[in-house]
CHARMM internal coordinates of N, CA and C (Angstrom, degrees):
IC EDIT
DIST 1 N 1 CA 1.4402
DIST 1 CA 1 C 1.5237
ANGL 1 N 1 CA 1 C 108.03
DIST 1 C 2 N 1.1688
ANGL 1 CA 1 C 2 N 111.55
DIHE 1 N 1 CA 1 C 2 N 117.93
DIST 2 N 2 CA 1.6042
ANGL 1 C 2 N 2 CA 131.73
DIHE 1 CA 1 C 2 N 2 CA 174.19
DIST 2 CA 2 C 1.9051
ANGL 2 N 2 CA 2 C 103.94
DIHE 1 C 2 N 2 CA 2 C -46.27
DIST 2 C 3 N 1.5836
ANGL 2 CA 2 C 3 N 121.11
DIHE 2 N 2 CA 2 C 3 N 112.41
DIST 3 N 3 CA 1.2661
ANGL 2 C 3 N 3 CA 130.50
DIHE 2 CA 2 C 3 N 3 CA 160.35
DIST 3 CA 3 C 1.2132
ANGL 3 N 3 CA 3 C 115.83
DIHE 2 C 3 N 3 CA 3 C -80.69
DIST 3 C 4 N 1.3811
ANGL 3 CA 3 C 4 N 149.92
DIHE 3 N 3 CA 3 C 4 N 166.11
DIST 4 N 4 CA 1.7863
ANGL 3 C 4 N 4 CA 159.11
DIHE 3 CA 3 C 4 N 4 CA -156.35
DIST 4 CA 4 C 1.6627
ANGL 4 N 4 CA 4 C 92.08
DIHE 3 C 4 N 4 CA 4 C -175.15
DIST 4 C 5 N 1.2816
ANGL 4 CA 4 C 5 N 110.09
DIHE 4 N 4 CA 4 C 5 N 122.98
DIST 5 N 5 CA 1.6341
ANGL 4 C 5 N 5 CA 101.82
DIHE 4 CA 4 C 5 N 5 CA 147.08
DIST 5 CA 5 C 1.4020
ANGL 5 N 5 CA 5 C 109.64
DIHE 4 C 5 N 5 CA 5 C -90.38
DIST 5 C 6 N 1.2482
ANGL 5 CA 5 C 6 N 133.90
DIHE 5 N 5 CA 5 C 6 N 14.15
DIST 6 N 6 CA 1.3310
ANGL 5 C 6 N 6 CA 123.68
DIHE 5 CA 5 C 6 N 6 CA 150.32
DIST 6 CA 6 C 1.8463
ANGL 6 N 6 CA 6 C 109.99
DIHE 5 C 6 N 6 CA 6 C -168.65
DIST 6 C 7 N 1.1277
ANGL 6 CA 6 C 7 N 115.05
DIHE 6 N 6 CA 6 C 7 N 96.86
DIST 7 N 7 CA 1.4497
ANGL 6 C 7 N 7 CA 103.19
DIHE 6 CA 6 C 7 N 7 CA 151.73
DIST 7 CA 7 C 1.7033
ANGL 7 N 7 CA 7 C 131.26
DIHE 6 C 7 N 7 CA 7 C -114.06
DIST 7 C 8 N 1.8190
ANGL 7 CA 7 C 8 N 89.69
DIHE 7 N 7 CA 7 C 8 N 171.94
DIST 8 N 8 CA 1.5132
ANGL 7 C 8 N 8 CA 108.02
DIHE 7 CA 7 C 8 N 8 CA -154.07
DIST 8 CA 8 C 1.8412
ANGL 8 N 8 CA 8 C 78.49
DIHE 7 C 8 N 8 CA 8 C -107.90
DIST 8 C 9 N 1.4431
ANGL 8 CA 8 C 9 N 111.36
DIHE 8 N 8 CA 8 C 9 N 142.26
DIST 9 N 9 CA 1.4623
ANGL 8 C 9 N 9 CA 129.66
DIHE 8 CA 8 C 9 N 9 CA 161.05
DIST 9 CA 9 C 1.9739
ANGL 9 N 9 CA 9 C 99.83
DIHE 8 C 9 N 9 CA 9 C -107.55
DIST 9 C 10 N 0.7924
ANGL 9 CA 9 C 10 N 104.93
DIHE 9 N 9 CA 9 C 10 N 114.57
DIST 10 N 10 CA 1.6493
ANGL 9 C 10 N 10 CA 91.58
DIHE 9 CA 9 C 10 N 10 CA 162.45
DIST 10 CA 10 C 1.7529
ANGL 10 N 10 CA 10 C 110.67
DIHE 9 C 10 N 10 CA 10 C -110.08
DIST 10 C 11 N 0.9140
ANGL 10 CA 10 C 11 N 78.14
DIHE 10 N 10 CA 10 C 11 N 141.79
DIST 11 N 11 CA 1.6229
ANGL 10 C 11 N 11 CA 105.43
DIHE 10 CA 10 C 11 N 11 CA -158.43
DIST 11 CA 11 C 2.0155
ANGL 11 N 11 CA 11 C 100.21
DIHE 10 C 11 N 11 CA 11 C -71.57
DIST 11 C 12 N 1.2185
ANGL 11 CA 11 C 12 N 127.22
DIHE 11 N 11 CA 11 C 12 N -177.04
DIST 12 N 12 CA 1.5843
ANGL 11 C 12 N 12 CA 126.58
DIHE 11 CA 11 C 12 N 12 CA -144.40
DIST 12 CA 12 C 2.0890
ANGL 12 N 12 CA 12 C 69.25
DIHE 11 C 12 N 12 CA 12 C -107.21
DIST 12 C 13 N 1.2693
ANGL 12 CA 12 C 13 N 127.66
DIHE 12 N 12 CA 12 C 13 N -30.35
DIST 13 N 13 CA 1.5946
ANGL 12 C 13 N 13 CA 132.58
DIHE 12 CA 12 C 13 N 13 CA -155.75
DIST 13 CA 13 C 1.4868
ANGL 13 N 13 CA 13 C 89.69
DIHE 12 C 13 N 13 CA 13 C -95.61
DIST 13 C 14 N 1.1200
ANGL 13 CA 13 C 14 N 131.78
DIHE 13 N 13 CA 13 C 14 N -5.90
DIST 14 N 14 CA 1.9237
ANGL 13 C 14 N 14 CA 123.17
DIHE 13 CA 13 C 14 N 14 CA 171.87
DIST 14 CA 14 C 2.0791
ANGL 14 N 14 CA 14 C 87.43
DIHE 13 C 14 N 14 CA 14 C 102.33
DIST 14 C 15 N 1.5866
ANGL 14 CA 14 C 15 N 132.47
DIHE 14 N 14 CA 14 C 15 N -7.95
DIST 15 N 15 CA 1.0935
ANGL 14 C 15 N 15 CA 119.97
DIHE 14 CA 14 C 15 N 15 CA -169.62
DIST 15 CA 15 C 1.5660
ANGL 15 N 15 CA 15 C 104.88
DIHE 14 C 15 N 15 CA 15 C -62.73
DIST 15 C 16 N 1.4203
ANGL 15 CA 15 C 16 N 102.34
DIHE 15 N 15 CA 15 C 16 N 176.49
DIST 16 N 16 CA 1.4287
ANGL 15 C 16 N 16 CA 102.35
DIHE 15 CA 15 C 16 N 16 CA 176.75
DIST 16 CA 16 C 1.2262
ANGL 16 N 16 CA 16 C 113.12
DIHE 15 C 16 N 16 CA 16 C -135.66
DIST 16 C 17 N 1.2328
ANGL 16 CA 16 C 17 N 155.10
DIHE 16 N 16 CA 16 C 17 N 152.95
DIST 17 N 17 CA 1.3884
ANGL 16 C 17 N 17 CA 154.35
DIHE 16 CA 16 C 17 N 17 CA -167.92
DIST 17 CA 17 C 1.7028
ANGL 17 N 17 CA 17 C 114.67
DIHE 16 C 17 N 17 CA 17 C -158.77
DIST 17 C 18 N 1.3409
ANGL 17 CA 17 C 18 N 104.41
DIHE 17 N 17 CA 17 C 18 N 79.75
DIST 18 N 18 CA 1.8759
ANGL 17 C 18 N 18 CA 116.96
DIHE 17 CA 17 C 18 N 18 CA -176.23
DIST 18 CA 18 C 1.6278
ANGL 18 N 18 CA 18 C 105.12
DIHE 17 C 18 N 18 CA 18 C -78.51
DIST 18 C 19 N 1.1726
ANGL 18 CA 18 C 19 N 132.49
DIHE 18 N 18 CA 18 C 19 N 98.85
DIST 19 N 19 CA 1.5281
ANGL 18 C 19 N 19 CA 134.13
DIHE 18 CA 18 C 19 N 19 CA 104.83
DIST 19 CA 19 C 1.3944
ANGL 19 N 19 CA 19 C 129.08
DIHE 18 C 19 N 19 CA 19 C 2.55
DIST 19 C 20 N 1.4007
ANGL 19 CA 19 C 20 N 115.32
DIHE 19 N 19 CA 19 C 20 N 120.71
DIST 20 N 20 CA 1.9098
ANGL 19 C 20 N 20 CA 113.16
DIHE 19 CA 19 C 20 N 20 CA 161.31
DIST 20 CA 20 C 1.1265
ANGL 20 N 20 CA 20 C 118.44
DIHE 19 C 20 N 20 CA 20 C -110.81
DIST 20 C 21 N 1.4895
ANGL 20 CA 20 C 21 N 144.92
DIHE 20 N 20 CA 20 C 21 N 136.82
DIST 21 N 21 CA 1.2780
ANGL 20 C 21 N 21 CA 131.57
DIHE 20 CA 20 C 21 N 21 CA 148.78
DIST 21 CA 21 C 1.6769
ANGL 21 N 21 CA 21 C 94.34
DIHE 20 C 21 N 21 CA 21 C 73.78
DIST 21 C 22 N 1.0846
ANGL 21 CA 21 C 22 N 113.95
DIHE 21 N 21 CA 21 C 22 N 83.77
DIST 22 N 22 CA 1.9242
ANGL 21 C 22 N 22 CA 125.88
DIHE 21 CA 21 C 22 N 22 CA -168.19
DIST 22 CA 22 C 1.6490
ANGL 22 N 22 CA 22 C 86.72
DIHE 21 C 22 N 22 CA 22 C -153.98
DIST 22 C 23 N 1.8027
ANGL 22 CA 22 C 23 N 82.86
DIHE 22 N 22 CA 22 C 23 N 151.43
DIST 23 N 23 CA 1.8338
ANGL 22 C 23 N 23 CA 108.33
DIHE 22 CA 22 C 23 N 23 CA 156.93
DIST 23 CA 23 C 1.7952
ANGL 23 N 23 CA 23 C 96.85
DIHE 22 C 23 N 23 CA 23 C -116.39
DIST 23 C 24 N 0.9630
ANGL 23 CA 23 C 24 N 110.30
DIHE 23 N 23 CA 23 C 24 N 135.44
DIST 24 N 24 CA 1.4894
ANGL 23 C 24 N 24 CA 115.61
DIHE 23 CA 23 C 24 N 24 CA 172.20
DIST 24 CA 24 C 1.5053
ANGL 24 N 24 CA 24 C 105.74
DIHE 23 C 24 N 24 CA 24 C -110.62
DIST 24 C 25 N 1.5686
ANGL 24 CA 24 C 25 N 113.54
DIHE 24 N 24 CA 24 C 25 N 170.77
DIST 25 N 25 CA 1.2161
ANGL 24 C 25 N 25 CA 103.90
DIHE 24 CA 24 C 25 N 25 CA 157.20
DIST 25 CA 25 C 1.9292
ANGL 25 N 25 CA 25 C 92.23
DIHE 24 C 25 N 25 CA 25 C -151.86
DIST 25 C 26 N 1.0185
ANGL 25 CA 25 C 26 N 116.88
DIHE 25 N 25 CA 25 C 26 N 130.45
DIST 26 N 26 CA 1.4202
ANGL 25 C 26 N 26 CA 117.12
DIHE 25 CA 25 C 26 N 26 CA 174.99
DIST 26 CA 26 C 1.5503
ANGL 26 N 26 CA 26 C 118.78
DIHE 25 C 26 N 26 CA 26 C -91.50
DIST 26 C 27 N 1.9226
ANGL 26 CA 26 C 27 N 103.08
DIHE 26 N 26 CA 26 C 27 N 139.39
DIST 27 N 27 CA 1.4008
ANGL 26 C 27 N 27 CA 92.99
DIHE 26 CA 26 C 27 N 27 CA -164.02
DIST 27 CA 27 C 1.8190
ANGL 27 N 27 CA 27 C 95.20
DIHE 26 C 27 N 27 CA 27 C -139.53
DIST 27 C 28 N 1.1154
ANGL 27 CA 27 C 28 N 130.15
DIHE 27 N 27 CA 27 C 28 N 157.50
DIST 28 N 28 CA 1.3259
ANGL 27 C 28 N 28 CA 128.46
DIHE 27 CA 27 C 28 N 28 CA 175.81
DIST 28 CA 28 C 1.5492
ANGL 28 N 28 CA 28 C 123.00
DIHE 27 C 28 N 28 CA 28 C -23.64
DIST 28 C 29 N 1.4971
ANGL 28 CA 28 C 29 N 115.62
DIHE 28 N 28 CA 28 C 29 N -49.52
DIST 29 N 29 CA 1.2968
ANGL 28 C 29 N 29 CA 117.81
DIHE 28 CA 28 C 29 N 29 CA -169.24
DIST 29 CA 29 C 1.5241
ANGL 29 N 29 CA 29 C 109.54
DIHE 28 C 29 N 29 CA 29 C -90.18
DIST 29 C 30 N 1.5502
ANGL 29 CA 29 C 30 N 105.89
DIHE 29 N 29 CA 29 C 30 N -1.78
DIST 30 N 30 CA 2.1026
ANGL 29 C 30 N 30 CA 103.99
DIHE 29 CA 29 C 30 N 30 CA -178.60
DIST 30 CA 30 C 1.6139
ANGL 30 N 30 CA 30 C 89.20
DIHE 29 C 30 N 30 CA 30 C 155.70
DIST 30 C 31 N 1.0969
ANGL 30 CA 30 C 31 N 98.78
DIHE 30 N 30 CA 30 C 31 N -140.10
DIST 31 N 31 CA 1.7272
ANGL 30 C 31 N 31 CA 116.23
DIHE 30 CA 30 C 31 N 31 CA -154.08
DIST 31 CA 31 C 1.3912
ANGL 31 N 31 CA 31 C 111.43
DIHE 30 C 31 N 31 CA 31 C -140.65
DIST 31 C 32 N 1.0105
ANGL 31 CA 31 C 32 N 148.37
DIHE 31 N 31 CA 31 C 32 N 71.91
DIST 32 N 32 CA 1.6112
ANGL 31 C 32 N 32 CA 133.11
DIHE 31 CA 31 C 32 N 32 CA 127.65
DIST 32 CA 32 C 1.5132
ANGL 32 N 32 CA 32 C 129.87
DIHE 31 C 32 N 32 CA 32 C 2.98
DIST 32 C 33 N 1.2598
ANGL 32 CA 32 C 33 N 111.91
DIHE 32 N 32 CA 32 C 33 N 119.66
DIST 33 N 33 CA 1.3702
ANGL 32 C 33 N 33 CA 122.04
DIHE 32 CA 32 C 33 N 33 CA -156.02
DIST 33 CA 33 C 1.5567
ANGL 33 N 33 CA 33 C 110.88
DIHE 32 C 33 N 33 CA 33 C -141.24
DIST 33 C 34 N 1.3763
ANGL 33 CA 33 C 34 N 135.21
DIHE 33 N 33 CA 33 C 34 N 96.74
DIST 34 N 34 CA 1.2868
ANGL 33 C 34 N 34 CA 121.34
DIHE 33 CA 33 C 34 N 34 CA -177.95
DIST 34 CA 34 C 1.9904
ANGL 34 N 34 CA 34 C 106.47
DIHE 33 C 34 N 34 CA 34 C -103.81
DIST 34 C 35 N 1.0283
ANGL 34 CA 34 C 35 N 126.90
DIHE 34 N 34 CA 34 C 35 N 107.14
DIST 35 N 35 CA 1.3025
ANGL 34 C 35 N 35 CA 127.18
DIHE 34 CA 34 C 35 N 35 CA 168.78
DIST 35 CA 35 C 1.2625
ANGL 35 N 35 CA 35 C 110.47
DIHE 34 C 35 N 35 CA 35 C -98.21
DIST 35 C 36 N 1.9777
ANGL 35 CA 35 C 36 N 116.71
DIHE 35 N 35 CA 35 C 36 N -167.97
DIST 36 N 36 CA 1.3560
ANGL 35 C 36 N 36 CA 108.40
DIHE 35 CA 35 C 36 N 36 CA 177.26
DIST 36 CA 36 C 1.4362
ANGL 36 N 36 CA 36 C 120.68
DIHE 35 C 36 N 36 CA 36 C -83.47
DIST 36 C 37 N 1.5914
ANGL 36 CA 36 C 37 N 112.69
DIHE 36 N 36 CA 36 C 37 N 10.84
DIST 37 N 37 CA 1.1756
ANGL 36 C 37 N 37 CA 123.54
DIHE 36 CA 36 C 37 N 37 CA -172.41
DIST 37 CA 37 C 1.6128
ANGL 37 N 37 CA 37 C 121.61
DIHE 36 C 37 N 37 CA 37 C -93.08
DIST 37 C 38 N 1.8299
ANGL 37 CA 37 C 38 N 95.37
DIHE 37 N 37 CA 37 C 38 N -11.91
DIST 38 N 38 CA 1.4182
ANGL 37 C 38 N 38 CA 108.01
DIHE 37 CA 37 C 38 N 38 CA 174.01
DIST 38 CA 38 C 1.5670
ANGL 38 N 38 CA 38 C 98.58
DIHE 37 C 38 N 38 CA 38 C 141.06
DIST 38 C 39 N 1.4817
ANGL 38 CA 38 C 39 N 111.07
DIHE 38 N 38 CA 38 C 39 N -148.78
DIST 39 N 39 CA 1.3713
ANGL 38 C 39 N 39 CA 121.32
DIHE 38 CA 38 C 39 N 39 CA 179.82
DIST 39 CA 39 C 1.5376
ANGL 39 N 39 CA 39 C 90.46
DIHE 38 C 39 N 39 CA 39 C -105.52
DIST 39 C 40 N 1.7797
ANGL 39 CA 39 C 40 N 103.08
DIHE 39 N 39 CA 39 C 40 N 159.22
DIST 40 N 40 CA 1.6430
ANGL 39 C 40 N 40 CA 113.75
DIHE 39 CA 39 C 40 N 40 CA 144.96
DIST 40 CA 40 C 1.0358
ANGL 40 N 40 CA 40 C 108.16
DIHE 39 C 40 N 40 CA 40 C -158.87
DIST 40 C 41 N 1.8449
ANGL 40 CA 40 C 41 N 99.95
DIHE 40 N 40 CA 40 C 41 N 176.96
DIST 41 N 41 CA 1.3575
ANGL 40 C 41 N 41 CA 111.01
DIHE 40 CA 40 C 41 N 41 CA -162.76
DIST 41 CA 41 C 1.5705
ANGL 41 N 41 CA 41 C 109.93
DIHE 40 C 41 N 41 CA 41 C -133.63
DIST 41 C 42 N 1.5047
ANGL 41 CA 41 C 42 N 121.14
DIHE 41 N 41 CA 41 C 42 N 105.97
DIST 42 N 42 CA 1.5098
ANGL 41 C 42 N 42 CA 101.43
DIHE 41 CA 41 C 42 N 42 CA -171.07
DIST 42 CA 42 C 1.7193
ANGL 42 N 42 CA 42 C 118.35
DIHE 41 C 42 N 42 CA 42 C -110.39
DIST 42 C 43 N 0.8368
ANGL 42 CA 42 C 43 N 122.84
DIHE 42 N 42 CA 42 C 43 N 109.79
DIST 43 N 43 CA 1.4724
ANGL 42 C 43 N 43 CA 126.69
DIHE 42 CA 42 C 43 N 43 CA -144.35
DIST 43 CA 43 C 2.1211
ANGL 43 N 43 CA 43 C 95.82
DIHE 42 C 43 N 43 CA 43 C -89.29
DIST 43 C 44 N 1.6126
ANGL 43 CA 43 C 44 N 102.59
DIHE 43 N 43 CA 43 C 44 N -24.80
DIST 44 N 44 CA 1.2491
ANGL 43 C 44 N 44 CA 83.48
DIHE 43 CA 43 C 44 N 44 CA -159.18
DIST 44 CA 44 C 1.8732
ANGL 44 N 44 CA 44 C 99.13
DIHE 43 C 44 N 44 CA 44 C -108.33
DIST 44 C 45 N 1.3035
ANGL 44 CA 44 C 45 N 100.17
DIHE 44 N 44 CA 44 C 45 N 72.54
DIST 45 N 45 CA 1.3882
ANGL 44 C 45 N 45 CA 105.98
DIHE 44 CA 44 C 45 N 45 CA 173.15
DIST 45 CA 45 C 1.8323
ANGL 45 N 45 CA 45 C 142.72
DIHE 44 C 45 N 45 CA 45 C -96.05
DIST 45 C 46 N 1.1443
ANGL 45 CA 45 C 46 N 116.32
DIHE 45 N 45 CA 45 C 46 N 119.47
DIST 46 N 46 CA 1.2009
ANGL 45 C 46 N 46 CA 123.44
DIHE 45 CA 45 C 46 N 46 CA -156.71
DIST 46 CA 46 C 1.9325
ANGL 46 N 46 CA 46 C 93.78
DIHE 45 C 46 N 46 CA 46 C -78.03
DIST 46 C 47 N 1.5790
ANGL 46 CA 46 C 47 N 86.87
DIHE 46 N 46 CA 46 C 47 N -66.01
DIST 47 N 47 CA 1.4216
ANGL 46 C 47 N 47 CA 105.99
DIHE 46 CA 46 C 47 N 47 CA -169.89
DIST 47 CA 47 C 1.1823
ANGL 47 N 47 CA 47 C 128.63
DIHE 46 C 47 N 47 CA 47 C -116.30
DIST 47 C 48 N 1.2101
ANGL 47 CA 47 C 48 N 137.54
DIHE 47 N 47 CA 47 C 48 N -178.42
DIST 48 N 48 CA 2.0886
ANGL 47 C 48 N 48 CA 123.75
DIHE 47 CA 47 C 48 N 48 CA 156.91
DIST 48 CA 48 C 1.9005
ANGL 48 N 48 CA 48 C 91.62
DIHE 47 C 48 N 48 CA 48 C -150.72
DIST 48 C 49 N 1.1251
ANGL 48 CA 48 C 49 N 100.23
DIHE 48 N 48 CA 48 C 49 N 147.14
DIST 49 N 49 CA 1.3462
ANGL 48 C 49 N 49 CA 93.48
DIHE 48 CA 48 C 49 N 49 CA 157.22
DIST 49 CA 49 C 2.1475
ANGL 49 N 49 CA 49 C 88.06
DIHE 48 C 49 N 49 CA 49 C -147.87
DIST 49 C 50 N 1.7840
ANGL 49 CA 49 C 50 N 86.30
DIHE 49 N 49 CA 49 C 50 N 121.95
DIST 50 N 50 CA 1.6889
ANGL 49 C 50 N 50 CA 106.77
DIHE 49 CA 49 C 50 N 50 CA 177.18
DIST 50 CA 50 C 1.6859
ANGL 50 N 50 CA 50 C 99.00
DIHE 49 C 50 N 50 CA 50 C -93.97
DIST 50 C 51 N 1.2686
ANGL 50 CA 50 C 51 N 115.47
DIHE 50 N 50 CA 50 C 51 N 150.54
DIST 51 N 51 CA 1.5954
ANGL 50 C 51 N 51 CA 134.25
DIHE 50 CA 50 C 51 N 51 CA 156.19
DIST 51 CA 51 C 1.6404
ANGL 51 N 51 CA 51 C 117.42
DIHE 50 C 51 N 51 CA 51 C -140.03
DIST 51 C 52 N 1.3416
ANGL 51 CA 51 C 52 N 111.71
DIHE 51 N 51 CA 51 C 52 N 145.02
DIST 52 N 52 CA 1.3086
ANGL 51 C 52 N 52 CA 114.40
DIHE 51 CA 51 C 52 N 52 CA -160.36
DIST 52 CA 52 C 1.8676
ANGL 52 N 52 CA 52 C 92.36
DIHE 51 C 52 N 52 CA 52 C -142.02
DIST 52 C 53 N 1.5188
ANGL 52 CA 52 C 53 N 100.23
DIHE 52 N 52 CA 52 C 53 N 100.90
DIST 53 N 53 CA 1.3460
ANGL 52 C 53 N 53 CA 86.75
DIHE 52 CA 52 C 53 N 53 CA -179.51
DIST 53 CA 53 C 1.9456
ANGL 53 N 53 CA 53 C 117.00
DIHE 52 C 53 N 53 CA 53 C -63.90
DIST 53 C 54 N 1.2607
ANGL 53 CA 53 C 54 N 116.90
DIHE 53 N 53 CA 53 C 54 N 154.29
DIST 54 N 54 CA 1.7493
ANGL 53 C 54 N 54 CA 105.09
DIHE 53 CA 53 C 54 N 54 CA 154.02
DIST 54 CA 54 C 1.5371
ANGL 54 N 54 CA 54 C 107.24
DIHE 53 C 54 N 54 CA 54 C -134.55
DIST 54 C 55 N 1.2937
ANGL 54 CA 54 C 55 N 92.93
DIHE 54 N 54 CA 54 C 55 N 163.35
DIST 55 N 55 CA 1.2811
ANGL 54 C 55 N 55 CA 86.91
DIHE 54 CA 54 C 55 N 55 CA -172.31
DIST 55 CA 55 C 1.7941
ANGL 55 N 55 CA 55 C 103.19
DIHE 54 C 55 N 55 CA 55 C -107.62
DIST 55 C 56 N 1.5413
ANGL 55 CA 55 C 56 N 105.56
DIHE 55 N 55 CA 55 C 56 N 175.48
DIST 56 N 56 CA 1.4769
ANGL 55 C 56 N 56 CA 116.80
DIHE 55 CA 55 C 56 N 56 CA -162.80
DIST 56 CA 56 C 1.8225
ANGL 56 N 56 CA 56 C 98.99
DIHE 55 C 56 N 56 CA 56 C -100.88
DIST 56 C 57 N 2.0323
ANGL 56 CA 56 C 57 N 91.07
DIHE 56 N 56 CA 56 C 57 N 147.30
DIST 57 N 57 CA 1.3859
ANGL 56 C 57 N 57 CA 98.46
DIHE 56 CA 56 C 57 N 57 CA -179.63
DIST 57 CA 57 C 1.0300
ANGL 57 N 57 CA 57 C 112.43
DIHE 56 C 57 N 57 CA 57 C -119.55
END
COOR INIT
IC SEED 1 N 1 CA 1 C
IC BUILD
């Protein structure tokens, strides 16, 4: 399951809805989203853009 320390859903209306520190998993009907805030479910998705910082060795 794909981790993000922060993604953006943009919504089908140009809205935007940023996430921190999430596992997502994307599925036909929207996106699945578990943060520390619980689970969600966003059905009306245009776009996502995920980033996952790492750090250097």
């Amino acid at each position: 399951m794909p981790q993000a320390d922060t993604l953006t859903v943009v919504h089908h209306d140009d809205t935007r809805t940023r996430f921190k520190d999430v596992r997502y998993q994307l599925h036909r009907d929207g996106i699945k989203i578990w943060s520390d805030e619980g689970e969600h479910l966003v059905t009306d998705v245009l776009m996502t853009e995920a980033y996952r910082q790492r750090t250097a060795k």
